[in-house]
C-alpha angles and dihedrals in degrees: 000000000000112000130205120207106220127224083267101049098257113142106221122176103256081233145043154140129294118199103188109140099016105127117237093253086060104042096078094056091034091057092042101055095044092060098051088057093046115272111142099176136067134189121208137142144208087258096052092071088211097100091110106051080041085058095044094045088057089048095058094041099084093213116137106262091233080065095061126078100197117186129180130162144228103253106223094245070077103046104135129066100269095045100041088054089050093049096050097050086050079057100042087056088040089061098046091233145125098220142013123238096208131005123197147174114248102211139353086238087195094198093061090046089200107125107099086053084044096053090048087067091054093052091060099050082057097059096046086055099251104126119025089208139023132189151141135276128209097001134152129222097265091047086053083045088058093047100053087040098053096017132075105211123059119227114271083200148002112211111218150191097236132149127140096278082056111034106166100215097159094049095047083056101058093038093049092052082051101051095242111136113229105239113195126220118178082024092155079048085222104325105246105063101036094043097059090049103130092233094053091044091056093050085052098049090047090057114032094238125117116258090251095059080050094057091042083051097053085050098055083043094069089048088252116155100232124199100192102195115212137140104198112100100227093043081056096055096041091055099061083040087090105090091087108072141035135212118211141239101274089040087056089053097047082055092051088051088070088067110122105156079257107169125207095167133036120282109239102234079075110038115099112141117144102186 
């Protein structure tokens, strides 16, 4: 496993596991079975409603809790200081754990225009130790402006929608020349479609790797934190399967020429659902 050191020092695994999305009656095996092939982070998030069979999995584990990078995320129905504080410490208890690994914001939510109070919030549970790392999801770079005008701590990460058909070059710019590590979220797109593409089955084929190891690769390449979601067992295992080959230069490039701007998910100028 590949590790990244944040703008902060903190040592976090380059990949890990998402669960948006898992049911709750899945999470328990998926995770499970995610750490007995490796896997050492999961993603999960306030909204997800998992955060408990997430707990329990890493309960049973056995693995050293120094081991573990746990995220989870304020829904936006939380979004302000008070209520930020009240809905970490639900998932705190959730989780069955004395810290978080890394806090984030789930979404701008631009209507509320609560983030930078928000944020605040996350910046004291920082410095009480309750969370070794805090940072952002979905936003763009003025909303990172905001933040590092009105805020203290930068962001250790900013959480993205990102996959070859949406590449975020701009936004991995201005985050690398911040310090803020680019975290994907989506970053197979939605499997299918952006795995039959012709440039990603030739690099398959080159290497003898699925294209969906090509696209995870592409990913590590540009130093971007990835959280592949499945819970399939095999596809699990063959996620984490991409540390032991390398494109090149000219391959990466091939891969940047899908972008086409190409949503799954909302953009967040436009997300602002509370509920």
């Amino acid at each position: 496993m590949n590790t990244i050191t944040l703008n902060n020092d903190v040592i976090m695994p380059q990949l890990g596991l998402g669960v948006y999305k898992v049911t709750s009656g899945d999470t328990f095996d998926t995770v499970t079975t995610a750490l007995h092939n490796g896997y050492r982070s999961i993603d999960t998030a306030q909204y997800y409603d998992n955060e408990e069979e997430v707990g329990k999995a890493l309960k049973s584990c056995d693995i050293p809790r120094e081991e573990l990078f746990i995220t989870t995320k304020v829904w936006n129905s939380h979004h302000g200081y008070d209520r930020t504080i009240e809905a970490f410490e639900t998932s705190l208890d959730k989780l069955g754990l004395d810290y978080i690994d890394l806090y984030l914001i789930h979404w701008p939510v631009p209507e509320q225009n609560k983030f930078v109070e928000t944020y605040k919030a996350l910046e004291e549970l920082y410095r009480t130790g309750k969370v070794r790392a805090i940072g952002v999801s979905n936003f763009h770079i003025y909303h990172l402006e905001r933040l590092l005008k009105e805020c203290d701590i930068t962001p250790a990460v900013n959480q993205v929608e990102c996959h070859p058909y949406l590449s975020q070059k701009e936004l991995k710019a201005f985050c690398k020349k911040h310090d803020i590590f680019i975290e994907s979220w989506s970053p197979l797109y939605r499997g299918g479609e952006i795995l039959e593409e012709t440039v990603i089955q030739e690099l398959a084929d080159k290497y003898g790797k699925t294209p969906a190891q090509v696209v995870l690769r592409w990913h590590l390449q540009q130093d971007s934190i990835i959280i592949p979601k499945s819970v399939t067992p095999s596809r699990i295992k063959e996620n984490i399967d991409v540390f032991d080959f390398q494109l090149t230069d000219i391959e990466m490039d091939h891969i940047f020429h899908l972008d086409s701007g190409k949503r799954i998910g909302a953009n967040p100028d436009e997300m602002n659902k509370i509920d």
